[in-house]
N, C-alpha and C positions, 0 to 999 in steps of 0.2 A: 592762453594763446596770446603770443604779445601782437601790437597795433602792426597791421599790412601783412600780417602773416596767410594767405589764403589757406581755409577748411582744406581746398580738395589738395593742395599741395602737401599738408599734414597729413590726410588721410593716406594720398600713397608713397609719402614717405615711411608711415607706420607698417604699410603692409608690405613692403618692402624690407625693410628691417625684421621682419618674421622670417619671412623667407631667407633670408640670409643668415639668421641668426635662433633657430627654434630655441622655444622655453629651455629649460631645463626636464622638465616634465615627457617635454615631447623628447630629449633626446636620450633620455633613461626609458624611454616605450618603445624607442628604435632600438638601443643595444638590446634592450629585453627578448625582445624580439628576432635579434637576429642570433643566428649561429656562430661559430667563430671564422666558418668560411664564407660569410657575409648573406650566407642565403635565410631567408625566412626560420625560424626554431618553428617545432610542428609542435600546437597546440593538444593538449592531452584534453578531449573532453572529460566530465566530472565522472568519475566511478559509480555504476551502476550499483543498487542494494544486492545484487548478485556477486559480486567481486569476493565478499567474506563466505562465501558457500558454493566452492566449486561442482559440488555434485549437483547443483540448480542445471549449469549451463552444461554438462557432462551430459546431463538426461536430455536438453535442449538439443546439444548436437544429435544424439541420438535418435532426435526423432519424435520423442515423448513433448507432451501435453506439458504447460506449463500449471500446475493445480493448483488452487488455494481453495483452503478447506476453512469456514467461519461459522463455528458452534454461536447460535442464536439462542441463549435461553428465553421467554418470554417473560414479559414483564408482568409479575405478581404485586397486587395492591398490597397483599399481605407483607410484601418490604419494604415497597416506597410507592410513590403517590405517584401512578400510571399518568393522571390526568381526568380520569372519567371508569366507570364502574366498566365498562364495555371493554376499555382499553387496557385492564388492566387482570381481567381475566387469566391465569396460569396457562389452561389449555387449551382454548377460545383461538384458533389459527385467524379466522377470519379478520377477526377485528384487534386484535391484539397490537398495543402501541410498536411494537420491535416486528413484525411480521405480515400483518394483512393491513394492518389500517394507511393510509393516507401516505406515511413517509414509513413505513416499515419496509423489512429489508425485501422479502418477496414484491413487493408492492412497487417498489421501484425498479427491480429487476426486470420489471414484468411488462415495465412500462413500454410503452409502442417504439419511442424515443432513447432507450436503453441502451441499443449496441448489443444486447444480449441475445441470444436465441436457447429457449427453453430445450435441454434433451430429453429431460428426466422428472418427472414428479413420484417421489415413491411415498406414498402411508405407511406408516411404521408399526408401533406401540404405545403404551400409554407413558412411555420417558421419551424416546426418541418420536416426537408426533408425526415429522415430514422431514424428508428433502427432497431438494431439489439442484439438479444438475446444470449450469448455464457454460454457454460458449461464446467465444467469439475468435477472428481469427484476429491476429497484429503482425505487423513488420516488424522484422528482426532487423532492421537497420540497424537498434541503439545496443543489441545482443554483441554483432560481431562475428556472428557464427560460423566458422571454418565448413564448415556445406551449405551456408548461403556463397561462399565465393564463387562458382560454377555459374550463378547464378545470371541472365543477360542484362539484368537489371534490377536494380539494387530494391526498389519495393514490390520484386516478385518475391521474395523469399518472404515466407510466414511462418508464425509458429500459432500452434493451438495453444488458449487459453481454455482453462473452463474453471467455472467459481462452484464451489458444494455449499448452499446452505442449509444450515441442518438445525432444525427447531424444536428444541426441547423444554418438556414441560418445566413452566414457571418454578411451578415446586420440587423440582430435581435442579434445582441450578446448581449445587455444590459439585453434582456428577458433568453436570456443563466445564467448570472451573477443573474438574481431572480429565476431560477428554483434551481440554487447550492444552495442558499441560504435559500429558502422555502426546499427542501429535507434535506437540513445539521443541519436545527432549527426544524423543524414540523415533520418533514417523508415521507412516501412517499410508497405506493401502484404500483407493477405494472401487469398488468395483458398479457398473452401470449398465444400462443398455443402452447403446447408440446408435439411435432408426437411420440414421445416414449409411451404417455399415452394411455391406452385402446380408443377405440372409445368411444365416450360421455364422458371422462372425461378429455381431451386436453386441456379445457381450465382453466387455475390457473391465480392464482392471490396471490400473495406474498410481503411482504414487504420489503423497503428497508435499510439495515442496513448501509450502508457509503455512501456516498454521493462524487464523485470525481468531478473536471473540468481537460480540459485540453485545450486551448487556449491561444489567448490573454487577456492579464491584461485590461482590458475594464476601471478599475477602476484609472488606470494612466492615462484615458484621459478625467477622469472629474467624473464617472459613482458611484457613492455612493453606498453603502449600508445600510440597515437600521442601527439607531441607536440604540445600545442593550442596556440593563438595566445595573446594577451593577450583577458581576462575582455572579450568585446562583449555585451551582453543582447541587441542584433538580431539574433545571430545565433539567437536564438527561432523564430524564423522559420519553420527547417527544424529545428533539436533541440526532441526530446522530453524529460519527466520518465523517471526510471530509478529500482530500487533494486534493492541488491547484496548477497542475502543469502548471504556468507560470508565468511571470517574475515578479522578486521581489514580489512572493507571501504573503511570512511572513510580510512585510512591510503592505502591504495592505489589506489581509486579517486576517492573525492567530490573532489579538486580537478582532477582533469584532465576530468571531465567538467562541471565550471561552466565551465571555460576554454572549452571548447564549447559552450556557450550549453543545457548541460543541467543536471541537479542530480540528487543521490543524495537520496531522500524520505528511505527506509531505510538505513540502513548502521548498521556495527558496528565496536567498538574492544576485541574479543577473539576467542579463538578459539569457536567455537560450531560448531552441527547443522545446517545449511540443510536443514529438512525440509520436508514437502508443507503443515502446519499452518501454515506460515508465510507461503507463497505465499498459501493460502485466505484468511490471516486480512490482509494485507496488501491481497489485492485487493478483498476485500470495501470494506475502509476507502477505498479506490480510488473505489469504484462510490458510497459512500454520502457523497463529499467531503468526510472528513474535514481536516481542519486538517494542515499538516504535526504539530505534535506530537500530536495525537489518532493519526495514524495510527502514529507510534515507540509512543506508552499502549497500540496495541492489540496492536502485535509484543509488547512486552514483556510484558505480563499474557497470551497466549499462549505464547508462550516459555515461563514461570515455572508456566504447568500442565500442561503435555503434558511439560519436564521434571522436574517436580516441586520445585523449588527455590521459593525466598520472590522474590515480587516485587521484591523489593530488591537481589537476587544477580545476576536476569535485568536488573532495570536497568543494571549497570555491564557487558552485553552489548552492549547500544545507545548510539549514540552520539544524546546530547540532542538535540532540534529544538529549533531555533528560530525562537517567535513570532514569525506575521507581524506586521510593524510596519505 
């Protein structure tokens, strides 16, 4: 500033000078911005993980349940190290680390705090031990749904969620690893009782549109899956979306399941926890059609609180999405 120059004469000559003259920055945000007849360009929000699977939103218009189906097999000491002899019991629902204990996946569903509402608890057999039926409703805001437009106001329209966990004994998990794979290629039916429904009409039966895991990598210790043809997208058709939370999922799963006309939302490129927080916080992202990478933002800033590490640690958990183009 040279000698007799006054601050505040500097100061609004500078903001003056803006004003008359924006960055560059600023006037490449304006044209970006605008259309050619000078009015506003309309912003495309990000593509929902629905956008690559129209018969999602097909079934949504119609009225149908949005499902996600997440084979739980239980965690067996006899293939990796549960944490504690209690936790790591094969058929042991109760206390089992992936299931009843503390952060397993029932166990958070269940929680008071949840957002969930229990429909269904059914006992099975000695492979299939339990499932269980959860709901909740969501806003179709971020859907777009051509019968939500009718609607007088935009967070009246909803659609049903419900999540199926289904918990199988620790020592069938290779049969775990073929049911992800027969629902995430083919599809998948499930049928329930729903006490909400009139008498005589309880019983439904609806399809499944994603297809989750959440356990151990079965497939790091030998366990295959089928061999898929060459990448066809038609084959959409009949596969569903999937995600594979556990370890070094992307590795072993995400390419054989695009070769099937499916894709891994979720996946991972280390070893990690597949706990219940993860399912919830996934499906959630599910129901609310996030973006593919909104829904890896919301694993991983999950992740990075339940276990306590810096977001940045829990990043190099997940493996990046990538923007739809």
């Amino acid at each position: 500033m040279s000698v007799g120059t006054s601050p505040r004469l500097v100061l609004v000559t500078v903001i003056a000078l803006g004003l008359l003259a924006p960055s560059g920055l600023a006037r490449g945000e304006t044209r970006r911005k605008a259309s050619r007849n000078g009015t506003p360009a309309r912003v495309e929000p990000p593509r929902g993980w629905s956008a690559a699977f129209p018969s999602v939103r097909r079934d949504l218009e119609a009225g149908k349940p949005l499902v996600v189906h997440v084979t739980v097999p239980l965690c067996s000491n006899a293939q990796i190290d549960c944490g504690a002899s209690w936790a790591g019991q094969p058929g042991r629902l109760s206390t089992n680390l992936y299931w009843g204990a503390i952060f397993g996946a029932r166990r958070i569903f269940d929680g008071k705090r949840s957002g969930w509402e229990r429909v269904e608890v059914r006992k099975q057999d000695d492979v299939y031990l339990e499932r269980v039926v959860y709901r909740r409703y969501v806003s179709a805001k971020k859907w777009h749904l051509e019968r939500c437009a009718r609607e007088q106001s935009s967070g009246a329209c909803r659609i049903e969620q419900l999540v199926v966990l289904q918990a199988v004994h620790g020592s069938k998990i290779d049969r775990a690893i073929d049911d992800l794979w027969k629902h995430a290629t083919e599809g998948a039916e499930i049928s329930f009782e729903d006490p909400q429904r009139p008498e005589g009409e309880r019983r439904r039966t609806v399809p499944v549109q994603v297809a989750g895991y959440a356990g151990h990598n079965r497939l790091m210790d030998g366990k295959r899956l089928p061999t898929p043809g060459p990448k066809k997208r038609e084959h959409r058709s009949s596969a569903h979306p999937a995600f594979v939370l556990a370890c070094y999922s992307d590795r072993y799963f995400s390419d054989s399941l695009e070769r099937a006309g499916s894709t891994n939302l979720v996946s991972t490129q280390t070893l990690m926890a597949p706990e219940g927080y993860l399912i919830d916080a996934v499906a959630k992202g599910l129901g609310e059609n996030d973006s593919d990478v909104q829904l890896t933002e919301r694993a991983i800033r999950t992740y990075a609180r339940w276990q306590r590490i810096s977001v940045g640690e829990a990043r190099r958990v997940f493996r990046a999405a990538k923007p739809a183009g």
